[in-house]
N, C-alpha and C positions, 0 to 999 in steps of 0.2 A: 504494500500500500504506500500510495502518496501522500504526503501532508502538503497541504496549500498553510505556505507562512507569507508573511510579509515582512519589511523593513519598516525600523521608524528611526533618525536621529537626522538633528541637524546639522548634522557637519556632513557634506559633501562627500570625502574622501572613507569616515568611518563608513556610511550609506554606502559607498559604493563597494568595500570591502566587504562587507557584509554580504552584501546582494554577493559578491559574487561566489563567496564561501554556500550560499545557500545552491547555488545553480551549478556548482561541480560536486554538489553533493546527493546522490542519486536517489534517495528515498524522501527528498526535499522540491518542493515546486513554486518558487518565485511568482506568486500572484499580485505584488506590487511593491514597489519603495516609494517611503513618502517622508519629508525633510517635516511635517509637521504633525503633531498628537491630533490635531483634532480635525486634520484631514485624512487623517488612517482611519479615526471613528467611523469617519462615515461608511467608507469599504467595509468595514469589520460589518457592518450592521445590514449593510448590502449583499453582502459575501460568505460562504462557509469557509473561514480559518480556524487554522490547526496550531499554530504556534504563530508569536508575534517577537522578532529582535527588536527590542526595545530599549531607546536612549532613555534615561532617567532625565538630564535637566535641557530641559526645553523651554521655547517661550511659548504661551499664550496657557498651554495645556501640560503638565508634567508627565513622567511615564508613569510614576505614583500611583498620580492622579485619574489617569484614565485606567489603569487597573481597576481603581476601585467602582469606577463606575458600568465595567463590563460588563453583559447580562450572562449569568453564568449557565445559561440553558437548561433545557427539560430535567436533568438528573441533577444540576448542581455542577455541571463541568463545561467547562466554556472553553475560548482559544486559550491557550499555555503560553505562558509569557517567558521568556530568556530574558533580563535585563542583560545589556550591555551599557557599558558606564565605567568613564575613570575614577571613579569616587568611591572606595569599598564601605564607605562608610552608612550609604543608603542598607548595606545587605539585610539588617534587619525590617526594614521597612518593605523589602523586598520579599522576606517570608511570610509576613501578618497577609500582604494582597496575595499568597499561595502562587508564587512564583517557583514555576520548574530548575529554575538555574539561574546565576548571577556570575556574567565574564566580565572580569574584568580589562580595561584596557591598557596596555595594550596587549591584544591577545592572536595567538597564532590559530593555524587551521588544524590543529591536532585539539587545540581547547575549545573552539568550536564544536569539530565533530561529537567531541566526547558528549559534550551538552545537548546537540543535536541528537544521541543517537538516546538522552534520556528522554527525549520527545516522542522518539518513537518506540520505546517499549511502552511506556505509559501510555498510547494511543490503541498499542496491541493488548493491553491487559483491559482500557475500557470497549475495545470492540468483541472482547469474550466475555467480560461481567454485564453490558448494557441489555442482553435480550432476557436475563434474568434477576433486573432490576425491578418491574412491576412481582406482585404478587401473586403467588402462582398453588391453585389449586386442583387437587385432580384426587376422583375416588374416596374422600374422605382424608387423603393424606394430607396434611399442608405444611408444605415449605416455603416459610418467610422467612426475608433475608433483609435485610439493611445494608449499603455498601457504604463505607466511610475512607476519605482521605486521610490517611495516616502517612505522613511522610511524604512521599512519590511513589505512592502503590494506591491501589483502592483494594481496602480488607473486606471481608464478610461478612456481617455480626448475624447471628441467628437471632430474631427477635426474644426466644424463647431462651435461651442466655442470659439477656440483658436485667443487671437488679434494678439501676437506675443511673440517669446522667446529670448533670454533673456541669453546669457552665461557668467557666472560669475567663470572663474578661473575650478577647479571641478564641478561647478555646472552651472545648468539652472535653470532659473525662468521661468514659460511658464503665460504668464496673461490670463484668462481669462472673458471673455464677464460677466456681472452680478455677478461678484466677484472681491471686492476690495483688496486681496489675496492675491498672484500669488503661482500655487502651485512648490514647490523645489525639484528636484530630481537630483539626485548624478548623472550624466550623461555629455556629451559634444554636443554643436549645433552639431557635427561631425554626430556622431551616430544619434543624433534627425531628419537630414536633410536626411540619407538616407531614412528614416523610411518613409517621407511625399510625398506627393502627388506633383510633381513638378508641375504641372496646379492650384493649389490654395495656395502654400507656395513658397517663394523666399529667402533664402541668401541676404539681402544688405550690409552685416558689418559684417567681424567678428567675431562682438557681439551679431546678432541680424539675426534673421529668423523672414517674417512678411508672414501675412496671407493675399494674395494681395487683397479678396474680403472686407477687412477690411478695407484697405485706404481709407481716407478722403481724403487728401489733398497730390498733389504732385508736386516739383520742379526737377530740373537737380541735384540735391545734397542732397536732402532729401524727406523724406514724413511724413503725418500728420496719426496717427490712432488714433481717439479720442482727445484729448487735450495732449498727448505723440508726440516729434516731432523726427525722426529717421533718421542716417545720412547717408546716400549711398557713402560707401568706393571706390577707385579710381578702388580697385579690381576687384567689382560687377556692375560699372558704366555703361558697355556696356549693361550687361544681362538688366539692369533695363532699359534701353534707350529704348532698343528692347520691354521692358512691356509699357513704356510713350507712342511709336508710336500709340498702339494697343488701350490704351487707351482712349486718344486723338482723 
């Protein structure tokens, strides 16, 4: 398979290295270079990209910037972003918008490739996990799944695993059943909470999505999952009330 990328920096010469490193690179396909952030936008929004080489300080639009305002598509996974940038200093700002790679300049075609060629496993591992992203029933059996960006992989979670998660700022911890662990992915309860099944996941907090077939133990203000005790915000107090009747 082909990946359709594009170019984005300002500087002429970076642009044109770039572009070119992209088009003697055979699993890569040059669908545009553009000296400016928010004249890529618009392509990006017109167009199916796969990866985007991206200059960090630009005028009008930053590379930052226009990460963050990406639409990250149906599953949560959008185009992949490479920053390229003389400044190592953005790199952490570079992981929070879930950036694949960060090359620094000046950089050769062996450190290219290398970054290139993590575009394209992770392209190969979401064209095998995406057909068994919806939930999938048959005979009685059911296998739900949740897929989560952990790292530069997309993990599994079995719904039926999950005790509860966990959001922390950028991230979520999701704990799981038989693992002292919890696995971490770059993501917000927000997005996590559309994902799940409202008949065995709840909202109490917040901070916290529990898996209700989990509870141990439950009060008007909290509940118990294991030896974890978790606080039911004044927010979610009704919904939960409405779970205590059914329970009870």
């Amino acid at each position: 398979m082909k990946l359709n990328c594009i170019a984005v920096d300002d500087e002429p010469l970076a642009l044109g290295m770039i572009s070119a490193f992209i088009e003697q690179t055979p699993f890569l396909q040059l669908v545009g270079r553009y000296s400016s952030a928010v004249e890529a936008l618009q392509v990006i929004h017109q167009q199916s990209i796969d990866v985007i080489f991206l200059d960090i300080q630009m005028p009008d639009l930053s590379g930052i910037e226009l990460a963050r305002v990406l639409d990250k598509g149906e599953y949560g996974v959008g185009p992949r972003i490479i920053f390229t940038t003389a400044f190592s200093q953005y790199a952490l700002e570079g992981y929070k918008v879930d950036a694949l790679d960060y090359l620094v300049k000046p950089f050769n075609y062996a450190d290219f490739l290398k970054a290139a060629s993590k575009a394209q496993a992770y392209a190969e591992l979401l064209q095998k996990a995406t057909p068994a992203l919806p939930t999938v029933t048959t005979a009685g059996h059911e296998d739900e799944y949740l897929f989560l960006k952990v790292e530069y992989q997309l993990v599994r979670i079995a719904f039926q695993d999950i005790l509860y998660m966990e959001g922390l700022k950028d991230y979520v911890k999701v704990h799981l059943q038989n693992n002292t662990k919890p696995v971490l992915s770059l993501t917000s309860l927000k997005a996590l909470e559309e994902k799940l099944p409202a008949r065995r996941f709840m909202r109490v907090h917040r901070s916290f999505i529990v898996a209700l077939d989990k509870i141990t133990a439950v009060s008007r203000n909290k509940l118990q999952i294991g030896e974890t005790n978790i606080a039911v915000s004044e927010q979610y107090k009704d919904a939960f009330n409405q779970f205590l009747s059914r329970w009870t």
